[in-house]
C-alpha positions as a printed NumPy array, in Angstrom:
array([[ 52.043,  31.697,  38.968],
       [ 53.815,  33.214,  35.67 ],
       [ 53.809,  28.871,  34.369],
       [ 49.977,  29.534,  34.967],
       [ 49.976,  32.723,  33.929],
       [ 51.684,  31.483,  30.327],
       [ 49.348,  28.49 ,  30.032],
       [ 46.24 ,  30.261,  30.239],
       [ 47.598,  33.314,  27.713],
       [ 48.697,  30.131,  25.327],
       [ 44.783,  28.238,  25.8  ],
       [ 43.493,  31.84 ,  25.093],
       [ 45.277,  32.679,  22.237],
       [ 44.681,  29.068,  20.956],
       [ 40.768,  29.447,  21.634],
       [ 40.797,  33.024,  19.774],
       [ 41.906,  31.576,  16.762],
       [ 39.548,  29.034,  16.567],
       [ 37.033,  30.954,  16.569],
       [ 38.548,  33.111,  14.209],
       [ 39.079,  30.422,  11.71 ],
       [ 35.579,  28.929,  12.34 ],
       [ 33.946,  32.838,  11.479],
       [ 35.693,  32.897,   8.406],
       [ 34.99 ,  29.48 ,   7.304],
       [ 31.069,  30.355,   8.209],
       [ 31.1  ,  33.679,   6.609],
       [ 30.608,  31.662,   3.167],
       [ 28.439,  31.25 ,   0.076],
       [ 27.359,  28.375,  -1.985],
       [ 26.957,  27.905,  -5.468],
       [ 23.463,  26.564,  -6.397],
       [ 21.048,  25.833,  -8.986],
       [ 18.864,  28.535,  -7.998],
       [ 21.912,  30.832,  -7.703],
       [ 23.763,  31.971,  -4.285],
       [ 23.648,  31.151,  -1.182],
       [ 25.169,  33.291,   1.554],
       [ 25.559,  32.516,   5.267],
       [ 26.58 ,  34.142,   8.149],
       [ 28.745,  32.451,  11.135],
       [ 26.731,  29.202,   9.648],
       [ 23.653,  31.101,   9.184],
       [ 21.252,  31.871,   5.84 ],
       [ 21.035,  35.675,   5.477],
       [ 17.608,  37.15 ,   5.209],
       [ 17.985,  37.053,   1.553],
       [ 19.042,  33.542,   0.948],
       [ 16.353,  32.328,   3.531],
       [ 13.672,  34.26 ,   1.247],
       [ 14.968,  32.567,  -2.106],
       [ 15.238,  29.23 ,   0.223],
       [ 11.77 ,  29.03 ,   1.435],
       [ 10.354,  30.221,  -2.547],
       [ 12.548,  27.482,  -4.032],
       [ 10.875,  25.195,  -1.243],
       [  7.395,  26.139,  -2.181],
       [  8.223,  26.404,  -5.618],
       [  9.482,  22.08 ,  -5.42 ],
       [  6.213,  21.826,  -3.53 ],
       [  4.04 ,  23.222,  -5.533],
       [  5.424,  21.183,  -9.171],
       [  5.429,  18.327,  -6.904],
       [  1.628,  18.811,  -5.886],
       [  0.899,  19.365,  -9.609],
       [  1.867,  16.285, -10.717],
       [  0.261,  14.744,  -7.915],
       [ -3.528,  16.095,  -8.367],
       [ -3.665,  15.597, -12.908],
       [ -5.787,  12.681, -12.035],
       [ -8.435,  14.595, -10.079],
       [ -8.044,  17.737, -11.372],
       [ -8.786,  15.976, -15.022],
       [-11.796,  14.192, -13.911],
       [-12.527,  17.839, -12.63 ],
       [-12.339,  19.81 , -16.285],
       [-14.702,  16.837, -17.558],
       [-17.497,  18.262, -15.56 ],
       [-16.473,  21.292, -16.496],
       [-16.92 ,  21.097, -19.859],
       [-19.8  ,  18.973, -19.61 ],
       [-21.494,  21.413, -17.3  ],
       [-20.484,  24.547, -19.241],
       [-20.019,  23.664, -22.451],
       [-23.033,  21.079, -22.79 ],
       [-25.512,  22.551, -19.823],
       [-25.536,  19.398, -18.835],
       [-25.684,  18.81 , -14.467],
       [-24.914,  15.791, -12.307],
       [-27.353,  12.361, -13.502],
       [-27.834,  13.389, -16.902],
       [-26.981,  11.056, -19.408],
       [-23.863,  12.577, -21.831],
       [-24.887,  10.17 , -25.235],
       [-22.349,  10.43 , -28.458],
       [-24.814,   8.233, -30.314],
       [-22.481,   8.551, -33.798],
       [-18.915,   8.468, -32.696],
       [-16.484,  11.603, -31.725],
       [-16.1  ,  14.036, -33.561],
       [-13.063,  17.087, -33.964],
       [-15.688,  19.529, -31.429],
       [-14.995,  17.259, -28.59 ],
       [-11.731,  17.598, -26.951],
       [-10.724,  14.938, -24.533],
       [ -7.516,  13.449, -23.174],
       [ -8.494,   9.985, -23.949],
       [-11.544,   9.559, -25.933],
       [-11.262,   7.555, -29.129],
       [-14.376,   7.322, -32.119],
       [-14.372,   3.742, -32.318],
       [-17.37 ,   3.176, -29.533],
       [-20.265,   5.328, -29.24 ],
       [-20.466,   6.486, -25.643],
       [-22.644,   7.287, -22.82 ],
       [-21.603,   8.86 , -19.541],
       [-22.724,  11.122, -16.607],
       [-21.436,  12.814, -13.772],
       [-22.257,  11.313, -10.24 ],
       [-22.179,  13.144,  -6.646],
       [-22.463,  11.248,  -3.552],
       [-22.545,  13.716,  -0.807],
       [-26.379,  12.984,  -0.072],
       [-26.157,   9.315,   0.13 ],
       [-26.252,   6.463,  -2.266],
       [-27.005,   6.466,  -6.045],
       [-28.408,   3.757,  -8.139],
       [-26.808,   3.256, -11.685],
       [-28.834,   0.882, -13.581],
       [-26.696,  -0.38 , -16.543],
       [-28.732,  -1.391, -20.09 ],
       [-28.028,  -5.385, -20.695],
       [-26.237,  -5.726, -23.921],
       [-22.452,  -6.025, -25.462],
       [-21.649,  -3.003, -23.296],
       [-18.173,  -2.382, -21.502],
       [-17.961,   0.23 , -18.757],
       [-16.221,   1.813, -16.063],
       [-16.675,   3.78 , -12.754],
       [-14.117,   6.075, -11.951],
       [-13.859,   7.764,  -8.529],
       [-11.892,  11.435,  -8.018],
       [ -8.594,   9.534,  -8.709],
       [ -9.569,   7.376, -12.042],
       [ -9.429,   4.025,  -9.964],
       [-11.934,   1.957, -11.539],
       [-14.507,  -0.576, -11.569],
       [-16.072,  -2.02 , -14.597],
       [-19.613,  -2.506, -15.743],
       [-21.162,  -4.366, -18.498],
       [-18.504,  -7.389, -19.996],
       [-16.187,  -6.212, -17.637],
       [-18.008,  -5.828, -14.573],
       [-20.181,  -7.952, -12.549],
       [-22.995,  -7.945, -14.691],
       [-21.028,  -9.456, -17.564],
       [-23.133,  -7.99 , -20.201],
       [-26.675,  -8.981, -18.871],
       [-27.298,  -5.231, -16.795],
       [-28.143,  -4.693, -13.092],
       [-28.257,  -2.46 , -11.013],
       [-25.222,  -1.029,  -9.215],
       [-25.236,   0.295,  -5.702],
       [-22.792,   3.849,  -5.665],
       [-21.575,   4.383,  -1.711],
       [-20.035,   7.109,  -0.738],
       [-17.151,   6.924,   1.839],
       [-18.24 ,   6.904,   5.525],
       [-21.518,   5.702,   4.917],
       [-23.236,   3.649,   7.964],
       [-26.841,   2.907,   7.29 ],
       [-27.778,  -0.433,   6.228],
       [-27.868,  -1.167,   2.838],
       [-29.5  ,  -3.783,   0.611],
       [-28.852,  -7.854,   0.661],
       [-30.039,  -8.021,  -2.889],
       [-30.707,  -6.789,  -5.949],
       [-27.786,  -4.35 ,  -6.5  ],
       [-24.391,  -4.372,  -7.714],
       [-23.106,  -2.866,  -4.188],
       [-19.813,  -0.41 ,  -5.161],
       [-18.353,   1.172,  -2.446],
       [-15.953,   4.729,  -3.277],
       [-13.958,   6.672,  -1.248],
       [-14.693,   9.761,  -2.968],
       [-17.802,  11.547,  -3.145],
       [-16.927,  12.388,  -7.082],
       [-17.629,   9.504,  -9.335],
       [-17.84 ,   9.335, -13.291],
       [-20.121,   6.612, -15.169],
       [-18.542,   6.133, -18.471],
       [-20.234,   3.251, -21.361],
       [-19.685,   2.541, -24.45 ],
       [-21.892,   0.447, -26.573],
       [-20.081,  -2.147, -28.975],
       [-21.211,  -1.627, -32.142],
       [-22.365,  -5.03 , -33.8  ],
       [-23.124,  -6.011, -37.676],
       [-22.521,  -1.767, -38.504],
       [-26.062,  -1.097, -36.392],
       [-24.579,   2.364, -34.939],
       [-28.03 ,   3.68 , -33.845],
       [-28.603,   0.189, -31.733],
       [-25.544,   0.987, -30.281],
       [-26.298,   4.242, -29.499],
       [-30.029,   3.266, -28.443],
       [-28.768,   0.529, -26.452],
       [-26.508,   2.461, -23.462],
       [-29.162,   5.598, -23.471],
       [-31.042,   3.428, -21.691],
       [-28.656,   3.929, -18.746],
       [-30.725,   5.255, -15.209],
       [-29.022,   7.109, -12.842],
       [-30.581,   8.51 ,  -9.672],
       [-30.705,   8.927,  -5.787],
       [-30.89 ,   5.758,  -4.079],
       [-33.595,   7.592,  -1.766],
       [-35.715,   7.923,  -5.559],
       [-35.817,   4.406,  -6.277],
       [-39.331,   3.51 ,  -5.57 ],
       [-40.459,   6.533,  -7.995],
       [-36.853,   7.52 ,  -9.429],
       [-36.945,  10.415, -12.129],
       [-36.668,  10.544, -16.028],
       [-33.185,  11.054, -16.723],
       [-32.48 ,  13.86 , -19.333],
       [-30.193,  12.57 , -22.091],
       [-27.939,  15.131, -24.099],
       [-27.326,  13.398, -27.514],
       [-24.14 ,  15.357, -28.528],
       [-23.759,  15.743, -32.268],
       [-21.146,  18.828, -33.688],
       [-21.032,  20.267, -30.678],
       [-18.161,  21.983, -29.317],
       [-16.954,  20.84 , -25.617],
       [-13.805,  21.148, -24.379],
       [-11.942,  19.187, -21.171],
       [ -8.619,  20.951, -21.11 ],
       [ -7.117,  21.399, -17.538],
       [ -7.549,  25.113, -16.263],
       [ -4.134,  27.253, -16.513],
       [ -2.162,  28.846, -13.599],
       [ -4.041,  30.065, -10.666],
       [ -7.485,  28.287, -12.189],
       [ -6.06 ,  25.13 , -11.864],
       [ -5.335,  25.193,  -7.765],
       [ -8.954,  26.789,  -7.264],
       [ -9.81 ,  23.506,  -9.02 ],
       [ -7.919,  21.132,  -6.915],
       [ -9.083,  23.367,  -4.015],
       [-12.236,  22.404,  -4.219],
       [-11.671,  19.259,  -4.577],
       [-10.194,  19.308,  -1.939],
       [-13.04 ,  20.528,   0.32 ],
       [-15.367,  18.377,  -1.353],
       [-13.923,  15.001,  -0.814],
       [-12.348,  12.95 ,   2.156],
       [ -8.336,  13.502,   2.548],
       [ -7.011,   9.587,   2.785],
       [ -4.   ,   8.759,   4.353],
       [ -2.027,   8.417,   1.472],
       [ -2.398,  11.865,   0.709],
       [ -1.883,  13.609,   4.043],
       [  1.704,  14.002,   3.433],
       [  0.56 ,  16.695,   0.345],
       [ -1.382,  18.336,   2.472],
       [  0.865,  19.451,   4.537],
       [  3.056,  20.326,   1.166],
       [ -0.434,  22.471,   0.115],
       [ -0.773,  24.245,   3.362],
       [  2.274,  26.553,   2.937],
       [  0.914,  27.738,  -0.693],
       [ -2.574,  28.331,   0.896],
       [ -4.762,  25.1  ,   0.129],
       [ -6.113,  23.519,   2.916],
       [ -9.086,  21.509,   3.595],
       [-11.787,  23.679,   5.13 ],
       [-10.488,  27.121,   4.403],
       [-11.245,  29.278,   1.249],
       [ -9.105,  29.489,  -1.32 ],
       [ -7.485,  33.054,  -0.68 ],
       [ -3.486,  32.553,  -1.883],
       [ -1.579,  36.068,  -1.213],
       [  0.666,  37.238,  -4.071],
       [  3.782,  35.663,  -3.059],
       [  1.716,  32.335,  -2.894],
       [  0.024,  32.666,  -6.831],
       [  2.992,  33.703,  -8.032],
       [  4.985,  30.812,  -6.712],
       [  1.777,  28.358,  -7.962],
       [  1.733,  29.683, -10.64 ],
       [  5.363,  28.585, -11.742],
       [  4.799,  25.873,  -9.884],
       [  1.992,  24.679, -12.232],
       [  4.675,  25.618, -15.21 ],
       [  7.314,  23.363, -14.568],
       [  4.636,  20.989, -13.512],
       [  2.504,  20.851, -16.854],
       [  6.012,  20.715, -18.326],
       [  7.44 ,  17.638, -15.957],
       [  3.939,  15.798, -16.907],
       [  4.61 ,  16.513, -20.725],
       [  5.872,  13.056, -22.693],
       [  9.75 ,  12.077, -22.42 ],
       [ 10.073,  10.752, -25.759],
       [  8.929,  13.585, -27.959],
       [  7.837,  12.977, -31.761],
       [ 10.196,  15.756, -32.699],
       [ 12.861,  13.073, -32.334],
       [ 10.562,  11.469, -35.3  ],
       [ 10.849,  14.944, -37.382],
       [  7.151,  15.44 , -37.443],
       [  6.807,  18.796, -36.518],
       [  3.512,  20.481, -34.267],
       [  2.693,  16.537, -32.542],
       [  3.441,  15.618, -29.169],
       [  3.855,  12.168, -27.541],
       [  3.305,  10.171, -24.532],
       [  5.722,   7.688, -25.307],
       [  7.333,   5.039, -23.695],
       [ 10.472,   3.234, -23.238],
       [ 11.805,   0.057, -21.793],
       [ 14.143,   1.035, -18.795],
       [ 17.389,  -0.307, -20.573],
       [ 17.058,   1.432, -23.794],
       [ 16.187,   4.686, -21.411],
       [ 19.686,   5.734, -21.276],
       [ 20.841,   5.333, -24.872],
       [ 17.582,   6.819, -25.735],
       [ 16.636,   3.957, -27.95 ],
       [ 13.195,   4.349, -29.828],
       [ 10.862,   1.309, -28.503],
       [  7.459,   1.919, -29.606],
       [  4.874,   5.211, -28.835],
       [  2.003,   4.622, -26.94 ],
       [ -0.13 ,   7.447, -27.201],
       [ -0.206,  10.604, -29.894],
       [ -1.909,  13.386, -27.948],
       [ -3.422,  16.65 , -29.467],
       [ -1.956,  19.4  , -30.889],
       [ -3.465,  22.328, -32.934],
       [ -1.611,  22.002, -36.185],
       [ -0.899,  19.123, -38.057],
       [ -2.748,  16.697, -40.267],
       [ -2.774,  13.125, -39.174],
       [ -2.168,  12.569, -42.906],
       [  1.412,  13.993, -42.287],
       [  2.204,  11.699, -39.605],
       [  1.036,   8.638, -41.291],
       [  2.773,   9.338, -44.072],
       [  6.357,  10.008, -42.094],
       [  5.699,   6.821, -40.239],
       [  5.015,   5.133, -43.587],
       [  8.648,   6.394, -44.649],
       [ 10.981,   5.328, -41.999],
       [ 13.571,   3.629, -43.115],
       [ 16.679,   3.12 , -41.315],
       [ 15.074,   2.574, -38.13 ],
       [ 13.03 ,  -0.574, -36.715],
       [  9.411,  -0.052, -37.6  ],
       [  7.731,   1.674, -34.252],
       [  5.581,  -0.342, -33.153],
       [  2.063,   1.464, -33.078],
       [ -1.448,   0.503, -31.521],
       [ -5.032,   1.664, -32.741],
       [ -6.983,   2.839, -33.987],
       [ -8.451,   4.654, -30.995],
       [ -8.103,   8.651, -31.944],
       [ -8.313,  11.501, -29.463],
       [ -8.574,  15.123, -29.03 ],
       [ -8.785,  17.305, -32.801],
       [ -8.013,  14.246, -34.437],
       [-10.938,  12.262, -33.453],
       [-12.956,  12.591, -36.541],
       [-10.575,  11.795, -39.15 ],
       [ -9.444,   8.583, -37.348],
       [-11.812,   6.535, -39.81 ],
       [ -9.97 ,   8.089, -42.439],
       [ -6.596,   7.688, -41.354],
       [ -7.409,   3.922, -40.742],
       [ -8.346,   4.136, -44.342],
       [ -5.152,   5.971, -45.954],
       [ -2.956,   4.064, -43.575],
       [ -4.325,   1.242, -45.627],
       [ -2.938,   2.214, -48.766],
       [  0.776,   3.232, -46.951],
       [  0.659,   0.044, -45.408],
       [  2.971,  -1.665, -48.665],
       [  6.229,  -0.187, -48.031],
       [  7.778,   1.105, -51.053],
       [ 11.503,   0.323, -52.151],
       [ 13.962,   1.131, -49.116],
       [ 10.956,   1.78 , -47.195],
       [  9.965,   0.023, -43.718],
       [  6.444,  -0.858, -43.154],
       [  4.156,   1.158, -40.552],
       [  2.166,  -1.527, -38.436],
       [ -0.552,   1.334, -37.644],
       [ -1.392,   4.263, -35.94 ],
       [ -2.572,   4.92 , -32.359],
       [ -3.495,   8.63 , -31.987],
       [ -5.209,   8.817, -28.619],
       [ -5.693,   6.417, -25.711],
       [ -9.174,   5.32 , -26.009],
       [-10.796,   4.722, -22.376]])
């Protein structure tokens, strides 16, 4: 009995400090990024669960940001089209003599003259009937996949009509006679640009106003459309900021089929109060938390090589490098010059003209976008004259300021 008695005392004893090591090993606190972490007997404390689950929203919501730029940007087109222009869905957007510096766009370029419009399929089909001449085109869905029109679409410059379908749609549609084009969102864009041949700008412009779009339901007595020549006018497609911009990709949302591929940022949306079917009503902990969310976001999005590193101040970049120079930061080339408020494309031009040590960047043009797009005619033309490199200088191959769709 007292052998017994001894074991079980030792077994206790032995068990009691066990769990008195394993309390104060549990009773701990981690160092993080986001600051720390305390747990309890292996457990978060209220507090660190509450910074936990905002960091986790906060990941979700940057994440989700990146995620929706395409849709959301195909979303401040119609914006500013609608607002800025009074312009609705069918009507014919025309540019008949180039860009100028009142249109803001993420990729336009004043090289083409262009004609677009703004196309909803929730009520069925819609005919696009596309002019015959040296045309090249696109259809964009929600997500900026594409399908071409004109020279590089089925109609290879000789016009047709093309068939819009919107996703889910069952009723028979026509053996011949139309271009069929099948989308899976019910938000398509119709973008054209006429090619301008021999100088003959107003041809041009004449040419892809004769572009039709209307209800596939119309077609036996389809309506005028009404065509908006743009000329000076101010119109801007900047993304919304903060809370605007998740109202935008809220509805969206509601507005167009969820595919599979996306179901999995759904579920990150939920938490931060976007869901398909349900208002847009975020509390405050939610907008706050999308709000920085969009922040980092917008940031995360912005170029990783930045023209700074070319000491021309007030420009940004979308530049690009080839993955083994990514490390040593090696300078391969800029693709794209975005928009900025101050600083005269005559500045960069000349600063490119002027490198010297370096190996000449290797530009592409001369497609111009955003506030620079009327003076890319005259850049093309001073660039011409800082072409010859002078004495110790390295020659600038040209200028791409924009990425011209």
């Amino acid at each position: 009995m007292n052998t017994f008695r001894k074991c079980f005392v030792t077994v206790a004893a032995a068990l009691l400090g066990t769990l008195a090591i394993g309390a104060a090993s549990n009773a701990q606190a981690v160092d993080t990024r986001i600051g720390e972490l305390k747990y309890e007997n292996g457990y978060p404390t209220e507090e660190t669960s509450r910074k936990l689950y905002d960091e986790m929203d906060f990941q979700r919501a940057s994440q989700a940001y990146l995620w929706s730029v395409p849709a959301v940007n195909f979303a401040s087109i119609r914006a500013g089209w609608f607002r800025d222009l009074g312009a609705t869905y069918n009507d014919i957007i025309l540019y008949p003599d180039f860009l100028d510096t009142k249109s803001i766009y993420l990729t336009g370029n004043n090289t083409t003259i262009y004609a677009a419009s703004q196309i909803d399929l929730t009520d069925g089909p819609v005919v696009v009937e596309v002019p015959a001449g040296p045309t090249a085109g696109m259809f964009a869905d929600l997500w900026f996949r594409t399908s071409g029109v004109g020279r590089l679409g089925p109609d290879k410059g000789e016009g047709g009509k093309y068939l819009l379908v919107p996703p889910g749609y069952t009723d028979e549609l026509p053996k011949e006679g139309y271009f069929i084009t099948p989308f899976k969102t019910m938000d398509v864009n119709y973008f054209i640009r006429g090619v301008v041949i021999k100088g003959d700008v107003a041809g041009a412009a004449d040419m892809v106003a004769k572009s039709k779009v209307y209800p596939y339901s119309e077609r036996a007595n389809p309506k005028a459309n009404k065509i908006l020549r743009i000329v000076g006018k101010h119109i801007s497609t900047d993304f919304p900021k903060g809370i605007e911009y998740w109202k935008t990709l809220s509805e969206l949302i509601n507005n167009n089929p969820v595919e599979e591929r996306d179901r999995f940022f759904m579920a990150m949306l939920k938490p931060l109060g976007i869901e398909k079917g349900k208002p847009f009503a975020p509390d405050e902990r939610q907008k706050r938390i999308l709000e920085e969310g969009a922040n980092l976001g917008h940031a995360i999005a912005k170029p990783q090589l930045r023209v700074e590193a070319l000491g021309v101040p007030g420009l940004q970049a979308l530049g690009e490098r080839d993955p083994p120079h990514h490390e040593t930061g090696k300078r391969t080339g800029i693709r794209v010059l975005l928009r900025t408020r101050r600083a005269p494309e005559l500045s960069l031009s000349r600063h490119l003209a002027r490198l010297r040590n370096d190996p000449a960047v290797p530009l592409q043009g001369p497609a111009v976008s955003g506030e620079f797009q009327g003076q890319g005619r005259q850049l093309a033309r001073r660039l011409e004259k800082l072409q010859a490199p002078r004495p110790g200088q390295r020659a600038c191959r040209g200028v791409l300021v924009g990425y011209g769709v």
